[in-house]
NUTOR-590651 format. One record per residue (C-alpha): y, x, z. Coordinates in steps of 0.02 Angstrom, whole numbers, padded with zeros to 5 digits, always signed. Last residue first. Layout:
N
YXZ ...
//
This chain:
251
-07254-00530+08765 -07356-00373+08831 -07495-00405+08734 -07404-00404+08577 -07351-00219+08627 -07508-00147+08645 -07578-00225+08486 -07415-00152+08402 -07464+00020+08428 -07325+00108+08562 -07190+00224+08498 -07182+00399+08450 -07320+00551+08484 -07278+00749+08433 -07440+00833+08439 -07415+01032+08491 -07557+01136+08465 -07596+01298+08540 -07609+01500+08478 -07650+01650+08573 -07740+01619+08720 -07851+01492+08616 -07916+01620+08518 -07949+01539+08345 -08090+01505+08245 -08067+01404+08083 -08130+01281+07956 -08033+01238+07813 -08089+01118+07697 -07993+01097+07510 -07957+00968+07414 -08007+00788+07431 -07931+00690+07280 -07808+00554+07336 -07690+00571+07203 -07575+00663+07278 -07678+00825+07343 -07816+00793+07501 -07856+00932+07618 -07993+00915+07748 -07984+01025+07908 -08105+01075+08031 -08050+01180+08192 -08133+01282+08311 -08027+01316+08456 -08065+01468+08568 -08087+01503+08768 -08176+01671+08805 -08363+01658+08851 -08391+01831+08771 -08282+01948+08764 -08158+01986+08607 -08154+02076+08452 -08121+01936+08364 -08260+01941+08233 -08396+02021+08373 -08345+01909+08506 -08349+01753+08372 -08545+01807+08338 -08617+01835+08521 -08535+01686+08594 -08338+01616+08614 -08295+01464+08727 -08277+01295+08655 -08135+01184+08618 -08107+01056+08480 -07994+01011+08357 -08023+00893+08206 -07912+00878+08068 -07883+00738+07917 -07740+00810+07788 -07611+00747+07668 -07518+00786+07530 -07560+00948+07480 -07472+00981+07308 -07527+01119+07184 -07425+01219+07083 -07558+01333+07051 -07484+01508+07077 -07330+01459+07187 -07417+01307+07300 -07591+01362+07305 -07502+01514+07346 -07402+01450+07490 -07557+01346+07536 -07676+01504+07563 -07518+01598+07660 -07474+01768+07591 -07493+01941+07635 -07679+01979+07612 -07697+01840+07489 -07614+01900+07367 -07738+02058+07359 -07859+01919+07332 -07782+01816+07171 -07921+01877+07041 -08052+01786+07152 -07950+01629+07128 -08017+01623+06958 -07965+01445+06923 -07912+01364+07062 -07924+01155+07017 -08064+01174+06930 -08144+01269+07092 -08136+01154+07212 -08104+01251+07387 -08187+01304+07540 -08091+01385+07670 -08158+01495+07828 -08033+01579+07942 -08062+01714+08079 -07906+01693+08205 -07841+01810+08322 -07876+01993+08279 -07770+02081+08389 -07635+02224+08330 -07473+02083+08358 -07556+01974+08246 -07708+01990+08139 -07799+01854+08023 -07986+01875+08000 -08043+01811+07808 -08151+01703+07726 -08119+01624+07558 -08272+01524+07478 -08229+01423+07305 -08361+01303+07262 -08516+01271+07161 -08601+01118+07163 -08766+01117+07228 -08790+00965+07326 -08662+00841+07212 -08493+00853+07285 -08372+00732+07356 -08268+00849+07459 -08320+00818+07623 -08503+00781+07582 -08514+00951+07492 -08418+01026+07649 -08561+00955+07759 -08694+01006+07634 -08643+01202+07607 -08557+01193+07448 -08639+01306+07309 -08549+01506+07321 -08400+01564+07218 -08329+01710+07277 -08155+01754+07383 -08204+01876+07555 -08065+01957+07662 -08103+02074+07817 -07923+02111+07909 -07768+02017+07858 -07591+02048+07945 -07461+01928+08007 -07306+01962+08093 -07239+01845+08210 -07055+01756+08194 -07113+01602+08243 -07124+01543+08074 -07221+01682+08028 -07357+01620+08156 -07362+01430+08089 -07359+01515+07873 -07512+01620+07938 -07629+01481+07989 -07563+01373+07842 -07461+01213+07883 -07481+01044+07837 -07345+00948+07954 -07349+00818+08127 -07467+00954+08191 -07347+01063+08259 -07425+01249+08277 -07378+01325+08411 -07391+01522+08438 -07436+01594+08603 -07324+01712+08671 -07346+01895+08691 -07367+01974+08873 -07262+02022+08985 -07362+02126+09143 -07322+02050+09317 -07442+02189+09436 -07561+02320+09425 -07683+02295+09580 -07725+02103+09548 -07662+02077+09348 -07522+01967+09322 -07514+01874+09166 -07327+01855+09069 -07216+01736+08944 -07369+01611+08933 -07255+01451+08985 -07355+01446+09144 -07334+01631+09169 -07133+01610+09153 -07137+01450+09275 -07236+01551+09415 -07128+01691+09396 -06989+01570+09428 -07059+01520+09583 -07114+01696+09669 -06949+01731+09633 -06881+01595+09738 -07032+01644+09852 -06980+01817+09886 -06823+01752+09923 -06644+01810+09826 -06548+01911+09800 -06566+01911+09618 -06578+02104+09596 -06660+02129+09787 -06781+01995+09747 -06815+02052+09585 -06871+02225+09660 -06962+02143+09795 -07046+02041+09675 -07094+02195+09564 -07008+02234+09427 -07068+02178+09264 -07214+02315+09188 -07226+02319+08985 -07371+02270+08902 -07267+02141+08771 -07081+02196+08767 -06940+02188+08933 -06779+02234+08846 -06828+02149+08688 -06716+02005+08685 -06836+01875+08712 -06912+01967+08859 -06716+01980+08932 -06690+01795+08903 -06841+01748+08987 -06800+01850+09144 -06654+01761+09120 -06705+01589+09123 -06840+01616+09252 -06695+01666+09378 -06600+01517+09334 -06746+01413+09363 -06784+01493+09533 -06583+01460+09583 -06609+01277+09548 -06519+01213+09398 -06353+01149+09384 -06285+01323+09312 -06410+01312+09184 -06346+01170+09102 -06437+01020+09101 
//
């Protein structure tokens, strides 16, 4: 539809979106107030009203009670019909990506990952932490666990991983191939120990993911478990078609 058959509140929410886009409104920065917009638009207070409604629901802006319609930076989404890196999702989208604390040592497989990976208790495996930074905020704090004959002396690779992606240099220094990859999402809100990582309150809404990695030939890789802020970052699932039990019974 173009936007010249839209409703005059959609129109309006078009352009104020255009003008965030573009950089003439950026993150923290005031938007006039209604009355203002309503005067630029002409238009009602609750035409306005309406498309501000449509820019906070697509995360463009918050309002705060006594300060007013502040723009705020939008969350990143991370399609989950692809393996994709924490940091390679944001860059996509055009955000820059920083590291904060960063840990690479060999430590023996906690027993979950150990059953995960196909370990005997014990076995040794490759432990990278780190706290990924966008925008100035810490967002995610990222846990991976990875077999260590197939990453030889990844410990010598950690200034590379402050600016790249884990799986982008799996990919260039190893010449690895991830092929597939099993993940669970869930939400929770934050406690004592992800306030302190993220910098955040408590009782703030995150996802904790868990990830296994398998290469080509079937062999389980990698686990990645993370903690993100779930104001910052969602997941899009892209569905097709019906199952076929669904549609026998329909014949």
């Amino acid at each position: 539809m173009a936007h010249n058959d839209l409703p005059l509140y959609l129109k309006i929410y078009h352009q104020l979106r255009e003008e965030i886009e573009s950089g003439k409104y950026r993150v923290g920065d005031l938007l006039p107030s209604e009355e203002e917009l309503a005067e630029t638009f002409q238009a009602s207070r609750t035409t306005i009203r309406n498309a501000l409604q449509e820019l906070e629901k697509d995360n463009f802006i918050f309002r705060k009670r006594g300060k007013g319609t502040i723009v705020q930076e939008p969350k990143t989404a991370q399609n989950l019909n692809y393996i994709s890196s924490f940091t390679e999702t944001l860059r996509s989208k055009g955000v820059e990506v920083a590291t904060g604390t960063l840990t690479v040592e060999l430590v023996p497989a906690p027993p979950k990952v150990a059953g995960a990976l196909d370990l005997e208790r014990g076995e040794l495996v490759y432990l990278v932490q780190r706290t990924r930074i966008a925008g100035g905020l810490p967002i995610a704090f990222i846990t991976n666990y990875l077999l260590p004959r197939m990453v030889p002396d990844l410990e010598k690779k950690k200034e590379a991983l402050r600016t790249k992606g884990l799986y982008q240099l799996l990919e260039e220094e190893y010449g690895l191939r991830l092929h597939r990859a099993v993940e669970t999402i869930e939400a929770y809100l934050s406690g004592p120990l992800e306030a302190d990582l993220l910098h955040i309150p408590e009782k703030m809404p995150l996802f904790h993911t868990v990830r296994v990695v398998y290469l080509e030939d079937g062999i389980p890789f990698e686990v990645d478990i993370s903690v993100i802020r779930a104001d910052k970052y969602e997941y899009k699932v892209f569905l097709e078609g019906r199952p076929k039990e669904n549609r026998r019974s329909l014949k």
